[in-house]
Structure formats: structure tokens, C-alpha cells
N, C-alpha and C positions, 0 to 999 in steps of 0.2 A: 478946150478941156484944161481942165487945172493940172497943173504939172506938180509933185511932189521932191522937195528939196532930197538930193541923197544922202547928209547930213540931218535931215530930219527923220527917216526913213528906219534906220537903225533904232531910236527913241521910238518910234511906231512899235515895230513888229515887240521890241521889249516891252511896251504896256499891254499891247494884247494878247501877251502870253503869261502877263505878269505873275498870276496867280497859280498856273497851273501847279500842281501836286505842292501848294506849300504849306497848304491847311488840311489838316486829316480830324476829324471830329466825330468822335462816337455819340452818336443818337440818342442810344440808350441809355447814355447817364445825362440824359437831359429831363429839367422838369423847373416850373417855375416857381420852388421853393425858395431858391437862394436871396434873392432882392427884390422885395416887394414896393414897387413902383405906381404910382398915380395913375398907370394904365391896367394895373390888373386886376381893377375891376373888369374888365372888358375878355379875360383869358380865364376860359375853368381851371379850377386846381386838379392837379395831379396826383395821382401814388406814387410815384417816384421821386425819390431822395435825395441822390447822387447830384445833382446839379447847383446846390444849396453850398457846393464849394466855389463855383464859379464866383469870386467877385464880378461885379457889378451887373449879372444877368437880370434881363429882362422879358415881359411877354417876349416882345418883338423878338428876339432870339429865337425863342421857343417856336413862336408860328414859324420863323424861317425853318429852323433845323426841320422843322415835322412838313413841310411845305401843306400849310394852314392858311390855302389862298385869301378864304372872306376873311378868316382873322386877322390878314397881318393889312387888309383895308381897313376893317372898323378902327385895330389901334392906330394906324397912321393918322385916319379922321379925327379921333380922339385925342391927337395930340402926343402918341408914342414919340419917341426922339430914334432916329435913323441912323445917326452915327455913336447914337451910346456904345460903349467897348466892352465887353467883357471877360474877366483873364483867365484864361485855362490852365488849371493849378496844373497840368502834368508839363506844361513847358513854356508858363507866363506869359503864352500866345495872344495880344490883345487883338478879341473878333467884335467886329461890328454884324450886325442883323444881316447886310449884305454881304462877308465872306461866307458867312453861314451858308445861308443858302446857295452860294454859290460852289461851296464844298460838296454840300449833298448834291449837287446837280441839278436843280429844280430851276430850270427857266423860268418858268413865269413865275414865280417867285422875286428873281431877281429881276425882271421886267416889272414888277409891282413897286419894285422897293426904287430902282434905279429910275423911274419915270418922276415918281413923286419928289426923290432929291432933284433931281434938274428941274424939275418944275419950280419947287418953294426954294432953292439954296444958290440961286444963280449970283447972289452978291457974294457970298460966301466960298465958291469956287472960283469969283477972279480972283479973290489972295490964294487959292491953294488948288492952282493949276494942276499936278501931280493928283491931289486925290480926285480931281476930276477925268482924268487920264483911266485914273482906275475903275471908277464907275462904268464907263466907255469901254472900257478892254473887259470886264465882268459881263459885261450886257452881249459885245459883241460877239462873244464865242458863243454863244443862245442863237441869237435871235439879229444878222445883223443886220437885215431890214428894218427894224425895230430901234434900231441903237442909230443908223440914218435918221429915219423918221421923227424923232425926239430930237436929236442934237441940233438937225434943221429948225425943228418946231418951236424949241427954245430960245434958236439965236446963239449956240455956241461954233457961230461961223470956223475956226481954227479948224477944229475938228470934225466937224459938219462935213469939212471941205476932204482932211486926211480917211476917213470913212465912205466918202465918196471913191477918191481912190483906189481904197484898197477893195472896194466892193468891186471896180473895175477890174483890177486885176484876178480876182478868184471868179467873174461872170464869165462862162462858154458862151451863153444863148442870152443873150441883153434883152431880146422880146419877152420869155419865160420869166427875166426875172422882174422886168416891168408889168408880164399880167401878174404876178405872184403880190405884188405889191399894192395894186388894183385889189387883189382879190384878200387879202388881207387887209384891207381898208389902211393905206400907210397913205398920205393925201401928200402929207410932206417930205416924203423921198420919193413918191414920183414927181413934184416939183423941183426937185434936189436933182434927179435923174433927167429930166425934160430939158434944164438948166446944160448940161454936158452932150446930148443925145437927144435932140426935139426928133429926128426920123426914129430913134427905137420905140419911141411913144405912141406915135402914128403907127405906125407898123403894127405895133401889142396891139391897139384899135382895132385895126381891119382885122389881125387874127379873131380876135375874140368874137365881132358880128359873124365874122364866118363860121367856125367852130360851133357856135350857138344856134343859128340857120341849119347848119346839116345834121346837128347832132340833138334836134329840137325833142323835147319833153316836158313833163309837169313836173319832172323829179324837183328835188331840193338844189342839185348841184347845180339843173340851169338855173333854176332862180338863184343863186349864188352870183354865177358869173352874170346875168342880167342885173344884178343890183350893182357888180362891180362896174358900170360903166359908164355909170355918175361922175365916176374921179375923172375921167376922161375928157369932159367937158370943156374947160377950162384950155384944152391942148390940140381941140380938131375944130373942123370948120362947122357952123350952125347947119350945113346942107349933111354934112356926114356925120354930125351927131343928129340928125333926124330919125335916123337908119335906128339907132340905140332906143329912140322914143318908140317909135311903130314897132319895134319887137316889147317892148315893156307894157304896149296896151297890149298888142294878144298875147300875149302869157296873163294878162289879168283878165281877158276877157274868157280865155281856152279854161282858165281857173274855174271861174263862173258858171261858165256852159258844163264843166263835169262835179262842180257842187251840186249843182240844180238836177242834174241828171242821176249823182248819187241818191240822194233826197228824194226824189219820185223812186228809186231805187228800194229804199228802207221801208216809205208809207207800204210797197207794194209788196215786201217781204214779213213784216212785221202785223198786216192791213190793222192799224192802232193810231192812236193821236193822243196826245197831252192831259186829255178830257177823261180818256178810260181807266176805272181802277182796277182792270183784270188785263194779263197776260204783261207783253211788252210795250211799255209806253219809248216813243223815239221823239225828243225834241232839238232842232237845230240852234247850236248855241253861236256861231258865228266862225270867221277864220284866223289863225292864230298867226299871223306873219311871221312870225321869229323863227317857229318850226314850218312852218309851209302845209297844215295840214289844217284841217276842217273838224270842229268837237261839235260833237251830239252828246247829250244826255239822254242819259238813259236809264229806266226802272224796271224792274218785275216785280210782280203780282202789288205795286205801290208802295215797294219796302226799299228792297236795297238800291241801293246809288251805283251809277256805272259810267262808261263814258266809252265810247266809239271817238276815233280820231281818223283821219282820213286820210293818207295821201295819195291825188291823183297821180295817174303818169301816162304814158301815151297810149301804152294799150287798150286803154279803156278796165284793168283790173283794178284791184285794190291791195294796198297793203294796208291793212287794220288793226290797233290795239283796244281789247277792252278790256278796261278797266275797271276793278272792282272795290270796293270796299276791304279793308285790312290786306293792302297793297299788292292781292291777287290782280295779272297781265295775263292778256294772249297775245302771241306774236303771230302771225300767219299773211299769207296774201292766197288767193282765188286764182287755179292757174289748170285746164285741163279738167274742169266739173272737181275741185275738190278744193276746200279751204280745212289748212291745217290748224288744227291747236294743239297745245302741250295736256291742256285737260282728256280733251275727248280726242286726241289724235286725228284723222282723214277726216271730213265730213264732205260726203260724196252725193252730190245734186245736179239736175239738168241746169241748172243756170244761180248764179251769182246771190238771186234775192234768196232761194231758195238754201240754199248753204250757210248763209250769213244767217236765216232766220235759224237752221236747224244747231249752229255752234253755238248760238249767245242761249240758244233755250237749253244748251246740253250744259255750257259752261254755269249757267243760272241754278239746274237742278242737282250737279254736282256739287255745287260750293253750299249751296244754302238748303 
């Protein structure tokens, strides 16, 4: 394990604290009036005035101070400048986009803003080691799995290595924070981690098959942790990452058997098909990986548009949203003969098909 110089040590803990309380920024006199820049095409105009004192402001301020996640992506893509300064007439304070946000407190913000300069300015941070330092100490009080993950990923070894450290030193439970990193998709601080600690890596491994075996469901969260155990790969032997495969076919296969199961479910609640222009039409549109859930389309009397989503889980119940046209939802799940909605409150049936058909027709004849 890397050992940390105790002359260097002092320099550390001063960057990662560097910033705290030295930038105070009012919001509310913020607006992109002041300096109209070749990226504001890309930022709406505001009503607000106040900010038009700011020399040199920019969108990218703007998105930061408001933490304006996709906008402060599109201007980056478009060419926004990341270390443009800003001066704040009440005390000549020069702010870049990133103390910005990092004053309001908005991590991912400054995990957006800080990934992309270490990404494009790595020639630019060997002359100015220090503002590199600060990026690193901004990122690190957020997110410091994240500020590992990059600094490895990028090749800023120095620091790669001091972050390691200090991660070691504030880690209780080294397993937790090996699956956390798994399970946060950080590919490159568990190689930074494996690197110091190849048994905490094994060890998170075995936790995780086992935790997933006893604690087995359709929910989201195991398919979470079954997706995280990809990163793994790379760190156990082809016989124990077997174990990761034959759970990741039956969670897709357990998926299938309660799609298919739902679906003879609807034809038999709804008894309708694609084909009819009267009552409830129910058509299977496919499964959404990202949310982990199952869309069906869905019509009444061949007018208005809807959408049923699924998510299985082990009881065999449902939790279901439908969805309507002019951004009417139901939230409810089937639990004891009664599925709840906000429309029509209890809908009370001897079984599951019979509930789901009597809410969507109550939620149907209310709304339209």
C-alpha cells in the first residue's frame, strides 16, 4: 500500500478543505444579461437584471449557480469555456462555473463541470498543478469515489494515489465501500482499490452473490446489484464469476416468466385485443431496461392514449402506473383484493385481473 509523505500530508488536507466558506453567492442576482457569449445561444434569457453587473459572466455560471444539470452539458459540448472568471462587484471575487457551484452545494454539478476539465485540460494542469489540486479538493467533498474514479481514469497518478489514501483513511468497512463503487458504476477506483486491497474486492464479491441469493426479487434494487457485478470480472476467478452469470440468466429468465404471466393477466382482465374499437384495447410494447419495468399501451373507446408499466417482484403482485394523456398518473400496487388509486381511491375485487380492469375503466370515465 502506498504510503503518504507527512510533508506532503499537510498540502493535502489544505486543498481539500480549500474552498470551504470562502465563496458566498446570492442566486438571486444572478441572470445571463451581463455578457453575452457565443454559447448563449444555447441558455434562455431571463427577467432578471441584477447580474448584468457581473463582469465577464457567462451561461455556464448561470447553469452552475441554478444547478441546470443538461444545460451546463449542452454548453460544455458546445464549446462553453470552464474556467472563464467572473468578478463579483460586491468584493472583486473572481468565480469560475466551478466555485459556483460548488458554493451553492450542487454535486453533481460540479462532478459535470470537474470530469469534463480533467478530461479535455490534462496538458494544461501539468503547468498549473495547484488549480488541479482544486478541482480534486471541489469534487472531493461531493463525491469522493468519483474524484478516485476520474483522477485514476485520467492518468493524474500524483493524486490518483493521495486520494487513494485519504479514502483509506476515512473507510470503516472497505467491503461497503468496494460494493458502493460496484454499484455506482466507478470501474476505475475499484481498479485503484484492487490495486491496495485485491481481498476487499473478493470479499465485496462473495458479499454481493450472497446478499442477492437470499434477499432474491424482481425489484429494481436486485437488478441494481446484479448489474453491478460486471466490474467484478476483471478481479475473481472465471469458476466464481460463473456464480454472477447463472444469477443474471434467472433474473432474466424469472423477468420473462412474470411478463408473460402479466400479459395473459390483462388479455383476461381487459378480455380486448388491438383489433377492437370498443372498450379497453391492451398492447404489449416491450421491456424498458433502464427502469426495469414492462410498457403496455393502452386505449379506451380508440381515443385516448395511456400506458401501463409494470414492475414485477417476487410476490407475484404489481406495482403499476397509468398513464394518461395531459400528464394525468396512478400510483398504486394490488395487495389483500384492493388496488389503490388517487382517482378513484380502494378498488376492491376477488383477484388482481378483476381490480386492474375495474381502476383503469374508473380512472378512464373520470378523466374523459
Amino acid at each position: 500500500m502506498l504510503l503518504i509523505q507527512t510533508r506532503t500530508l499537510p498540502v493535502l488536507i489544505l486543498f481539500v478543505f480549500i474552498f470551504s466558506g470562502c465563496i458566498r453567492v446570492n442566486v438571486k442576482n444572478i441572470n445571463e444579461q451581463g455578457h453575452v457569449t457565443s454559447d448563449m445561444n444555447y441558455y434562455p434569457v431571463s427577467n432578471e437584471k441584477d447580474f448584468r453587473r457581473w463582469k465577464g459572466i457567462t451561461p455556464l455560471h448561470i447553469a452552475a449557480a441554478y444547478g441546470e444539470h443538461s444545460k451546463i452539458s449542452k454548453l460544455l459540448q458546445h464549446g462553453a469555456n470552464p474556467f472563464a472568471v467572473a468578478i463579483n462587484p460586491s468584493n472583486n471575487a473572481k468565480i469560475t462555473p466551478l466555485r459556483i457551484a460548488y458554493a451553492v452545494k450542487d454535486g453533481e454539478s460540479v462532478y459535470l463541470l470537474a470530469r469534463y476539465m480533467l478530461k479535455n485540460y490534462k496538458s494544461y494542469y501539468k503547468k498549473h498543478p495547484k488549480e488541479l489540486e482544486d478541482v480534486a479538493a471541489s469534487l472531493w467533498r461531493f463525491r469522493p469515489l468519483a474524484t478516485l474514479d476520474l483522477l485514476t481514469k485520467y492518468n493524474y497518478s500524483r493524486l490518483s494515489d493521495l486520494a487513494l489514501q485519504l479514502l483509506n483513511k476515512k473507510t470503516k468497512n472497505p467491503i461497503d465501500t468496494v460494493r458502493k463503487m460496484a454499484l455506482k458504476g466507478y470501474p476505475y477506483a475499484l481498479r485503484k482499490y484492487w490495486s491496495s486491497c485485491p481481498k476487499c474486492v473478493s470479499e465485496a464479491f462473495a458479499t454481493e452473490l450472497y446478499d442477492i441469493e437470499h434477499n432474491w426479487s424482481l425489484s429494481n434494487d436486485v437488478a441494481k446489484h446484479i448489474d453491478a457485478l460486471k466490474y467484478y470480472k476483471p478481479y475473481v476467478s472465471a469458476s466464481k464469476y460463473k456464480k454472477a452469470l447463472q444469477l443474471q440468466e434467472r433474473y432474466k429468465n424469472d423477468m420473462a416468466k412474470a411478463s408473460q404471466k402479466f400479459r395473459h393477466m390483462l388479455a383476461d382482465a381487459f378480455g380486448s385485443n388491438a383489433n377492437s374499437d370498443e372498450g379497453i384495447q391492451i398492447k404489449y410494447q416491450g421491456y424498458n431496461k433502464s427502469n426495469g419495468n414492462y410498457v403496455y399501451n393502452l386505449k379506451y373507446n380508440g381515443s385516448y392514449d395511456g400506458q401501463i408499466f409494470y414492475y414485477p417482484n417476487s410476490g407475484g403482485y404489481t406495482i403499476m402506473t397509468v398513464g394518461v394523456k395531459h400528464g394525468q398518473s396512478v400510483n398504486g400496487d394490488f395487495s389483500d383484493g384492493r388496488l389503490y388509486t388517487p382517482q378513484c381511491g380502494h378498488t376492491t375485487a376477488d383477484n388482481i385481473d378483476n381490480a386492474i380492469k375495474k381502476a383503469v375503466n374508473c380512472i378512464y370515465k373520470r378523466s374523459y
